[in-house]
N, C-alpha and C positions, 0 to 999 in steps of 0.2 A: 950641902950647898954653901959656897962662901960666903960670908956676911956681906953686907953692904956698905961701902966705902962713903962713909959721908964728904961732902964736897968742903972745902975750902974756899977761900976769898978769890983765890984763881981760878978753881975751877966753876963754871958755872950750874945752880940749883939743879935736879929733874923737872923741879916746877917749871923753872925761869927756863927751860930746853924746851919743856912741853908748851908753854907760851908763845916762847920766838918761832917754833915751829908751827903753832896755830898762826903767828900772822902773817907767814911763810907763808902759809897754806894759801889764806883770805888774797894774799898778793898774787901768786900765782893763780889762781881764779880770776881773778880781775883781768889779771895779763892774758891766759889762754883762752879769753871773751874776745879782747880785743884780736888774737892770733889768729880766729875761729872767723869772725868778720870778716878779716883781711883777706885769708886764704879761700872763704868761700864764694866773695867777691872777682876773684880774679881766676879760680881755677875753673876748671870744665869738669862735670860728674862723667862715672864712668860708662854712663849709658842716657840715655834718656832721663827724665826723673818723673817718678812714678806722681800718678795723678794724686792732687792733695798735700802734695809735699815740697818743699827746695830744698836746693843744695845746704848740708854745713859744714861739711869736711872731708877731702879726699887723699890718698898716699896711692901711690906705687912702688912697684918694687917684689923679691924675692920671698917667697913665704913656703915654709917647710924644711929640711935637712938634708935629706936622703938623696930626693930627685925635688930640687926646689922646682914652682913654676913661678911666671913672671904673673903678677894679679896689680888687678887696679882694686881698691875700696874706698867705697864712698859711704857718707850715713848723712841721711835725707831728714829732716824734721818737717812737723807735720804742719801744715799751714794755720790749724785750730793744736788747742792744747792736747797733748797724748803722746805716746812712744815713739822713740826715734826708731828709723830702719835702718839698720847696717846692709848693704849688699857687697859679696864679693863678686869680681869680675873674671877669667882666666880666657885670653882670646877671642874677647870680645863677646863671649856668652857668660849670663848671670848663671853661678854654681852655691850661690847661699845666700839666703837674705832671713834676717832675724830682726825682731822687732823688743828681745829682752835684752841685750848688753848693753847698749847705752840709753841710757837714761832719758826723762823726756826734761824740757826745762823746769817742770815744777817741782819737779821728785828730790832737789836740793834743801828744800826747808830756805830754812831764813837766810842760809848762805847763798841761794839764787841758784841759777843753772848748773846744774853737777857734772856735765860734760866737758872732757880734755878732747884735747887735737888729738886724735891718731897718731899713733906708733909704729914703724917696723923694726925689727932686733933680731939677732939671732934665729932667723927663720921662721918668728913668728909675728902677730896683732897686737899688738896692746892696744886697752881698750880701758880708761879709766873714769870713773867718776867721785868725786867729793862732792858732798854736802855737811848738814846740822845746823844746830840753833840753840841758841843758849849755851847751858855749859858743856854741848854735845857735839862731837865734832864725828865723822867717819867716812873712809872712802875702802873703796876697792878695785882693783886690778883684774885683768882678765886678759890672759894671752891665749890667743886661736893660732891654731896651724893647720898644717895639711897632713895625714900619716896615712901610706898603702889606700890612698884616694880619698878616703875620710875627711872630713872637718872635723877635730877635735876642739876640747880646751884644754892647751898642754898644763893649764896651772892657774891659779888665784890666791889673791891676798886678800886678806881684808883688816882694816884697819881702826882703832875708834879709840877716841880721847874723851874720857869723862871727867872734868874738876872737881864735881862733887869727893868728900873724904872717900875714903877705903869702905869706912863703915856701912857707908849709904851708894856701894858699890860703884866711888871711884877709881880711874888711875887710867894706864895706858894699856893699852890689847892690840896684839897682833898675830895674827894667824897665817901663815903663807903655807899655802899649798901646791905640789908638783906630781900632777895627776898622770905623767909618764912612769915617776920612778915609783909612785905609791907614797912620799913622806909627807909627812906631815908635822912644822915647827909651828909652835903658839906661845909665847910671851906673854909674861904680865908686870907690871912695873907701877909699884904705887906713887904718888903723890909723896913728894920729897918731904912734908910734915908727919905722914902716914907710916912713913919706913921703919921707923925703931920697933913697932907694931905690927908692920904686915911684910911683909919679906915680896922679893922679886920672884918670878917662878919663869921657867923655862922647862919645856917639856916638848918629845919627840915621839910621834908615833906611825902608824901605818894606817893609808886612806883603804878601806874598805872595798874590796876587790871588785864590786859593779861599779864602785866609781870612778875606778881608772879609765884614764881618757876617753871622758865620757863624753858625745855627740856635741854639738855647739848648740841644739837644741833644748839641750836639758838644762841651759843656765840660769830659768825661770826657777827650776827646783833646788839647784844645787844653792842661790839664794831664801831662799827656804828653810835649810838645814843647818845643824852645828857644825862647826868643823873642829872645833879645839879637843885638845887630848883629855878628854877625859868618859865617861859613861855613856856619854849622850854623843859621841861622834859619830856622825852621819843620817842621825832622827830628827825629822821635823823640828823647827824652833817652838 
């Protein structure tokens, strides 16, 4: 593995990247509060809205590759504290509603509401949340599709900043997962004081063959589990 290139007066710290990036993050929060508002004030959900719940964010648009369909999605929060609903729409009849993928408002920690606006890309959902507190920061991603009539999860990332040293298991973690092709990348990046001491690591492996494109139902378990490369990929946390 190559060494680690210490930074210069030009180039800027890991620390002072994982910093501006934490209050990157705190910003964009703030921002996709007020976007979530905005948007759920003036938009119409894609069906009625289920008792006990309002609107907080809706898209339209193409989801899948092959034979995309046109879907509305909407995710409803609950009028008392607890789990948002996602529901998908396809001509006007509900074909999914899941109450694990986005988060409810308290499930942020200290950073507050961990729900992003909706995403469509590439034929799929994205679905994100951030939170943390203290010197802990973490989010993850979750793109849904459609494949041969299925709802899948084409993929997930997950994400987590700890300032604590190396020793006391800090540094940066990331894991992205792509549950069509089976890969599986996981980073780790210490704390720019840490470095002379603990080395960067990057490692590639393959997701465990039941868990390829697994149901959009399973995204309660697949939170659950490891995903990083190493012994414990895909065993209960």
């Amino acid at each position: 593995m190559a060494s680690l290139m210490k930074s210069d007066s030009r180039t800027p710290s890991r620390r002072d990247q994982a910093a501006c990036r934490a209050r990157a993050l705190l910003a964009f929060v703030l921002l996709a509060g007020c976007a979530i508002s905005r948007a759920a004030g003036a938009a119409q959900p894609c069906a009625k809205v289920d008792a006990g719940y309002v609107l907080d964010d809706v898209v339209r648009g193409p989801l899948g590759s092959n034979r995309p369909v046109n879907a509305c999605v909407d995710v409803l929060q609950p009028q008392q504290d607890g789990s948002r609903r996602l529901r998908i729409f396809v001509d006007g009849k509900r074909v999914l509603s899941n109450d694990a993928v986005a988060l409810g408002p308290s499930d942020g920690g200290e950073m507050g509401d961990p729900f992003q606006p909706l995403e469509l890309g590439h034929g799929s959902l994205v679905v994100r949340n951030y939170g943390g507190g203290g010197p802990l920061r973490w989010g993850e991603t979750w793109r849904l599709t459609i494949r041969n009539g299925q709802w899948i999860v084409a993929g997930w990332d997950e994400d987590s900043l700890d300032m604590h040293r190396a020793a006391e298991g800090g540094g940066e973690f990331h894991t992205s997962v792509n549950a069509l092709t089976g890969d599986v990348h996981d980073s780790y990046d210490p704390r720019e004081e840490d470095a002379p001491a603990k080395r960067a690591e990057r490692r590639v492996c393959q997701l465990p063959p039941e868990w390829r494109s697994p149901p959009v139902a399973r995204i309660g378990a697949i939170r659950e589990r490891n995903w990083r490369c190493d012994a414990k990929l895909g065993k209960p946390l």
